[in-house]
N, C-alpha and C positions, 0 to 999 in steps of 0.2 A: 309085769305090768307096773308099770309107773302111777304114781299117785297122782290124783287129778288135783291141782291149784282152783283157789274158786277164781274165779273173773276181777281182772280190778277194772276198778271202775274210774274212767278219767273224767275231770272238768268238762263241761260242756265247754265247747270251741267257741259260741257262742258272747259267753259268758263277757259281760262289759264291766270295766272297772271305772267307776265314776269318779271324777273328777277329783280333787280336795275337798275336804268339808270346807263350804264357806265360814270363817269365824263371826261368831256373832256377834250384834253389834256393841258397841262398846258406850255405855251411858256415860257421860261427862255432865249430865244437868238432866234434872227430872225434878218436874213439878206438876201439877195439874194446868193442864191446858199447854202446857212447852216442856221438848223433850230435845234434847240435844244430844246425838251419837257422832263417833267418830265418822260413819255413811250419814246421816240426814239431821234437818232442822226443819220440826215438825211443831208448830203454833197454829193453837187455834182449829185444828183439823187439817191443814195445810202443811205440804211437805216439797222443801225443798233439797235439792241435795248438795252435798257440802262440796263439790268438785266444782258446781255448777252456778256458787254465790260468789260475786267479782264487787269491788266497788264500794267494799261498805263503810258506812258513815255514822255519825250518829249527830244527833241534832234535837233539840227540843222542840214540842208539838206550840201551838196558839195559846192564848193566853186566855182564862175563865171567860166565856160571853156573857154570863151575869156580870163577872165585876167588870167588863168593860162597857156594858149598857149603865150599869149605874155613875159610870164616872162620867160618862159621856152627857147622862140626863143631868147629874150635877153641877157641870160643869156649864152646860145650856141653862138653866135655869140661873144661876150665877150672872149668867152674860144678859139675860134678859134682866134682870132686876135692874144691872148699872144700866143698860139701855134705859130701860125707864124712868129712872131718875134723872138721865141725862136729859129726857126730854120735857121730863115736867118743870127743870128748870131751875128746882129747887138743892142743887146740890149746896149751893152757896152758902143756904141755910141749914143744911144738916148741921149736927153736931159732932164734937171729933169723935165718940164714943160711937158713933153709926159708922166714922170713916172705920175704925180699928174692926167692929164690927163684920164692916165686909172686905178687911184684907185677911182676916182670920178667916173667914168665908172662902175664903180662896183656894185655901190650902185643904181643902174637904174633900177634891176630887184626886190628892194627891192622896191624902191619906186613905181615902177608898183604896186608891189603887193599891197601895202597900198591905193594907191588910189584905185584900182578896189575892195579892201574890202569894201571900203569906200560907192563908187556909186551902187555896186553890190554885196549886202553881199549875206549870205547862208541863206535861207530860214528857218523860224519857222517849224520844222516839230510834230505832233502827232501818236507815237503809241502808237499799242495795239491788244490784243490777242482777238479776236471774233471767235468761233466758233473751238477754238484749231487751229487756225494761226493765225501768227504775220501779221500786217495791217498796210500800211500806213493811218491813218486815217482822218489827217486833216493837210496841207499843207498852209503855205501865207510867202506873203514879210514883212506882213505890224507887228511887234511887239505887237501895242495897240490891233486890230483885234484876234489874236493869244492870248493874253490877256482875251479877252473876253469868247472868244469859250472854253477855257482848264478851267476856272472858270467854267461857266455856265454848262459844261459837271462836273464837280465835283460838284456841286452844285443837280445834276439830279441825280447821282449817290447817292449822300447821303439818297435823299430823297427814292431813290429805296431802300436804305438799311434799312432804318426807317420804313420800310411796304409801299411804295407807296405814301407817301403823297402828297397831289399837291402843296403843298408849304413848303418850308422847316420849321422847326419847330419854329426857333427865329420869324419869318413873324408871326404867328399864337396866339402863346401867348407874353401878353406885360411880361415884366421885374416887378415881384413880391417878393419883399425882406420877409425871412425868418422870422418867429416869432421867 
């Protein structure tokens, strides 16, 4: 009598091999509120993906509406005074110290303007065509920030145009001089 083998036991036939792991995403920019991956560009809660942003621009936002109401009212108020002097007649008789007076007057709605540039400039703004419309896409005060986000989204883009890569290419291979 022969000795009995126990059973082997094969694979279920069934058995499915799934796909590749997707690699995860790859952060180029992370900060609160905007998150930058080599797959998506997520502001604000909003997400768009990086295959699907064409067109982008960048351009600064409007200019303070306080400092343009105030130059605006100073500037009115200016124009009204000479009006009125012009009509009470009495220009003739000012003295030169009121003419100096209100040419120095003049230059108040200029220097508003400069300073309220100054303290309250116009905002970094990002667009861009997602989805066959034009987008505000990314908004700040701050220059360095604004810096940052319109690099690292160019940097995600490239890499999407390259096939996807998770890191852009120079990262990957060092610097090999030619034979």
């Amino acid at each position: 009598m022969e000795p009995t083998r126990p059973p082997v036991h094969l694979p279920d036939a069934s058995f499915e091999v799934s796909g590749l792991a997707r690699p995860r995403p790859v952060d180029l920019y992370r900060e609160p509120g905007v998150r930058i991956t080599n797959e998506a560009f997520i502001v604000a809660g909003r997400r768009f993906s990086i295959s699907g942003l064409t067109h982008l621009q960048t351009a600064r936002g409007p200019h303070d509406r306080l400092t343009l109401r105030a130059v605006m009212v100073t500037a009115a108020v200016l124009v009204g005074i000479g009006v009125a002097l012009g009509y009470t007649g009495d220009l003739h008789r000012l003295p030169a110290t009121t003419y100096a007076g209100l040419g120095l007057a003049a230059f108040v709605p200029v220097g508003l303007a400069l300073v309220g540039h100054r303290w309250r400039p116009p905002a970094y703004e990002l667009w861009g065509r997602y989805k066959g419309e034009t987008l505000l896409l990314f908004s700040s005060d701050h220059e360095r920030q604004f810096g940052q986000v319109t690099r690292a989204l160019i940097r995600a883009r490239e890499a999407a145009r390259l096939g996807g890569l998770a890191f852009p290419p120079a990262s990957d291979t060092p610097y090999e001089p030619m034979p």
